[in-house]
C-alpha positions as CSV (number, residue, x, y, z in Angstrom):
1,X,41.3,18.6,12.8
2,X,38.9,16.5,10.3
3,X,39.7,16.6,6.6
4,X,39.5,12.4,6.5
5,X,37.6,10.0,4.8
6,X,34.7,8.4,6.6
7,X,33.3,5.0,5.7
8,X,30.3,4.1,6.3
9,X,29.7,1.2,8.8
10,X,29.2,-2.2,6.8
11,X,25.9,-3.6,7.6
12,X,25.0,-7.7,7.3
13,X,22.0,-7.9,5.5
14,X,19.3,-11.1,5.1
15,X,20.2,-11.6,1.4
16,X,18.0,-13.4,-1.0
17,X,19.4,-16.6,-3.2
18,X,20.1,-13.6,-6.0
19,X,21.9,-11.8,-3.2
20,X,19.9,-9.1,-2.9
21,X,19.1,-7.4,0.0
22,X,16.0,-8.3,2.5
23,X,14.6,-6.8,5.4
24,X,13.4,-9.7,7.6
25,X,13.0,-7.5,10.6
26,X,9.7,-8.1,12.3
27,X,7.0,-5.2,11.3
28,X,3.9,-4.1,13.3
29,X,0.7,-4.1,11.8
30,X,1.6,-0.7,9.5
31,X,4.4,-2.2,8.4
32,X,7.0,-0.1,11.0
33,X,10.1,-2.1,11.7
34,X,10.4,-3.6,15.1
35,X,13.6,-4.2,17.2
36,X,15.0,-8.1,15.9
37,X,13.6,-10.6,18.3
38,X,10.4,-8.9,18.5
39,X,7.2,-10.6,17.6
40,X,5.4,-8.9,15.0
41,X,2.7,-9.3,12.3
42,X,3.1,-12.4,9.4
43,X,4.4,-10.4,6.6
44,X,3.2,-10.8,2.8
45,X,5.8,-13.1,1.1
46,X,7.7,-11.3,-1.4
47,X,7.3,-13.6,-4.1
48,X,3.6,-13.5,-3.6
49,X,1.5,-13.1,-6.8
50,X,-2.2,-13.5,-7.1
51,X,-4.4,-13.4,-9.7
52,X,-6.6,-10.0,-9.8
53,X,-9.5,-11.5,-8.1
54,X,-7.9,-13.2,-5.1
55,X,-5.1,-10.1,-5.0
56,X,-8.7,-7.7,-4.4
57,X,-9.6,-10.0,-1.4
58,X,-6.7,-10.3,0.2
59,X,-6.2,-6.5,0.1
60,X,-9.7,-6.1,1.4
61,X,-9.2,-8.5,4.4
62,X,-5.7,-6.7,5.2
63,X,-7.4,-3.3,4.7
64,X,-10.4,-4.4,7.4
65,X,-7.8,-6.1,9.4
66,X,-5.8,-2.8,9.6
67,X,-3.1,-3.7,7.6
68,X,-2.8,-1.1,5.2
69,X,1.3,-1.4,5.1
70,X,0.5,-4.9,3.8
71,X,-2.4,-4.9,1.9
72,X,0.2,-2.3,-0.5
73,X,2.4,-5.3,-0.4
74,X,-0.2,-7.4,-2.7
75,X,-1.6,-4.6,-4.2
76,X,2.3,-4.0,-5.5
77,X,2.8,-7.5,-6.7
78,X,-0.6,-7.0,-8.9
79,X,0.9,-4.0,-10.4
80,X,4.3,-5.0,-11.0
81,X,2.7,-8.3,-12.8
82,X,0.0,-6.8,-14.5
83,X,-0.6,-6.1,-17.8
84,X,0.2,-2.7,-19.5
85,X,-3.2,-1.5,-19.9
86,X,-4.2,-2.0,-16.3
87,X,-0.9,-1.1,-14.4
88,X,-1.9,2.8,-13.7
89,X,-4.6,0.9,-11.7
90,X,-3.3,-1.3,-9.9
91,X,0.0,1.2,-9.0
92,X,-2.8,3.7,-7.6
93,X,-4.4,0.8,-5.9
94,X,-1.2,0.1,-4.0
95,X,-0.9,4.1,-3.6
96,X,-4.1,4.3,-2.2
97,X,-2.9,1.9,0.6
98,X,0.1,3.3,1.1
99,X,-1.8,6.6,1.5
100,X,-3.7,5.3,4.2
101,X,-0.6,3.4,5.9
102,X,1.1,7.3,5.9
103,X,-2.2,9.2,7.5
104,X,-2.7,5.6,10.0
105,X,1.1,6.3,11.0
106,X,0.4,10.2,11.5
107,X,1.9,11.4,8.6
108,X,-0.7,13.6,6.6
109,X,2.0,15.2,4.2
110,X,2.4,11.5,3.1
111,X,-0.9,10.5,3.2
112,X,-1.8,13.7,0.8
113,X,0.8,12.8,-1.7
114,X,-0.2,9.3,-1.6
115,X,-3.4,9.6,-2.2
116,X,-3.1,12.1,-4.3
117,X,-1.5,10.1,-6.9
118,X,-4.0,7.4,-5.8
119,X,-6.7,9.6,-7.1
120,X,-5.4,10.6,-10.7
121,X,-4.6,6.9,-11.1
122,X,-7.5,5.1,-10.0
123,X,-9.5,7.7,-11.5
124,X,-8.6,6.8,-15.3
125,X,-10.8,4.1,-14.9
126,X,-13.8,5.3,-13.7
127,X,-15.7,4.8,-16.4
128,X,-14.6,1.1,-17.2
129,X,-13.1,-0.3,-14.3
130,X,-12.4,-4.0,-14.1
131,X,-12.8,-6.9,-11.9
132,X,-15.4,-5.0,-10.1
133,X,-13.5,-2.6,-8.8
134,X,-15.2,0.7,-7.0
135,X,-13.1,3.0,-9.1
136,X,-15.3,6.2,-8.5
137,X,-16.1,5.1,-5.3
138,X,-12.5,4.7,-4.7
139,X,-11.9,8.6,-6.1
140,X,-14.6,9.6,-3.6
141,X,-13.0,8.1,-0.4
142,X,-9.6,9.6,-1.8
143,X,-11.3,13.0,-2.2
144,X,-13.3,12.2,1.5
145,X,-10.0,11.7,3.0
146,X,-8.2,14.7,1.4
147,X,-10.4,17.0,2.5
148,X,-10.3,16.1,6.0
149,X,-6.7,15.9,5.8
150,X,-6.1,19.9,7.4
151,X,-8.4,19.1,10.1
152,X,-7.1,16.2,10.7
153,X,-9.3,13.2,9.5
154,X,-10.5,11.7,12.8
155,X,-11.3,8.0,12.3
156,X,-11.3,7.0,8.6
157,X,-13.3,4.4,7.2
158,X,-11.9,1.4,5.3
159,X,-12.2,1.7,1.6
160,X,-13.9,-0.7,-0.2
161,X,-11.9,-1.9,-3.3
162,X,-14.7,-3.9,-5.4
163,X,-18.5,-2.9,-5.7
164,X,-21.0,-5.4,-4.3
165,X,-21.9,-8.0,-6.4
166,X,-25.4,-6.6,-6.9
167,X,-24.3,-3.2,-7.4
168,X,-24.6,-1.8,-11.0
């Protein structure tokens, strides 16, 4: 007749030495779990932090590699260490990838949100952006992308985080 109490199934989780939860379940390329035992892509250690420059590449490789999912993953670690007056960039930076993982894995609502968000951020420092980063030209891919979005966006170029070095 129901009326009980249910409790939910207790799951063994990889812990870290803090004891908090991990998720070392293999991923594919956009960062999807696979089954355990599969074979999947080298993931991004989670203690991984890189100094702005070397964070910009190694997005940019796992952006051209397409590895969106992942490139997020150092993106996030810039943001979550950087300082105050740079965070909104770095957060939309990650956004940005994560926009791209969502519209990659077919999901445009995602991807629209994402990027969305990517946009407003990223676009704060257009005028001054540092490091070299593309700022506006990041804004125009978002906007690009966006657009496309109710047609469905076809293939969709990589965006390029950091102007050429002999670009003004």
């Amino acid at each position: 007749m129901g009326g009980g109490l249910v409790s939910p199934e207790r799951v063994d989780r990889e812990r870290d030495a803090r004891g908090r939860a991990q998720n070392a379940r293999p991923r594919d390329a956009l960062g999807r779990p696979l089954p355990r035992g599969a074979v999947g892509v080298e993931r991004v250690p989670e203690d991984l932090v890189l100094d702005p420059a070397p964070a910009l590449v190694e997005a940019q490789r796992l952006l051209d590699a397409g590895m969106p999912f992942h490139a997020h993953e150092v993106l996030e670690a810039s943001w979550k260490s950087a300082p105050d007056e740079e965070r909104e960039l770095w957060q939309g930076l990650a956004q940005l990838a994560v926009g791209l993982t969502h519209l990659l894995r077919g999901n445009p609502k995602g991807a629209t949100t994402l990027l969305q968000r990517a946009r407003r951020r990223i676009g704060l420092y257009a005028d001054a952006p540092p490091y070299g980063i593309d700022a506006a030209g990041l804004v125009a891919w978002c906007d690009e992308v966006l657009q496309t979005l109710p047609e469905g966006p076809g293939e969709v170029r990589v965006p390029v985080l950091k102007r050429a070095q002999n670009a003004p």
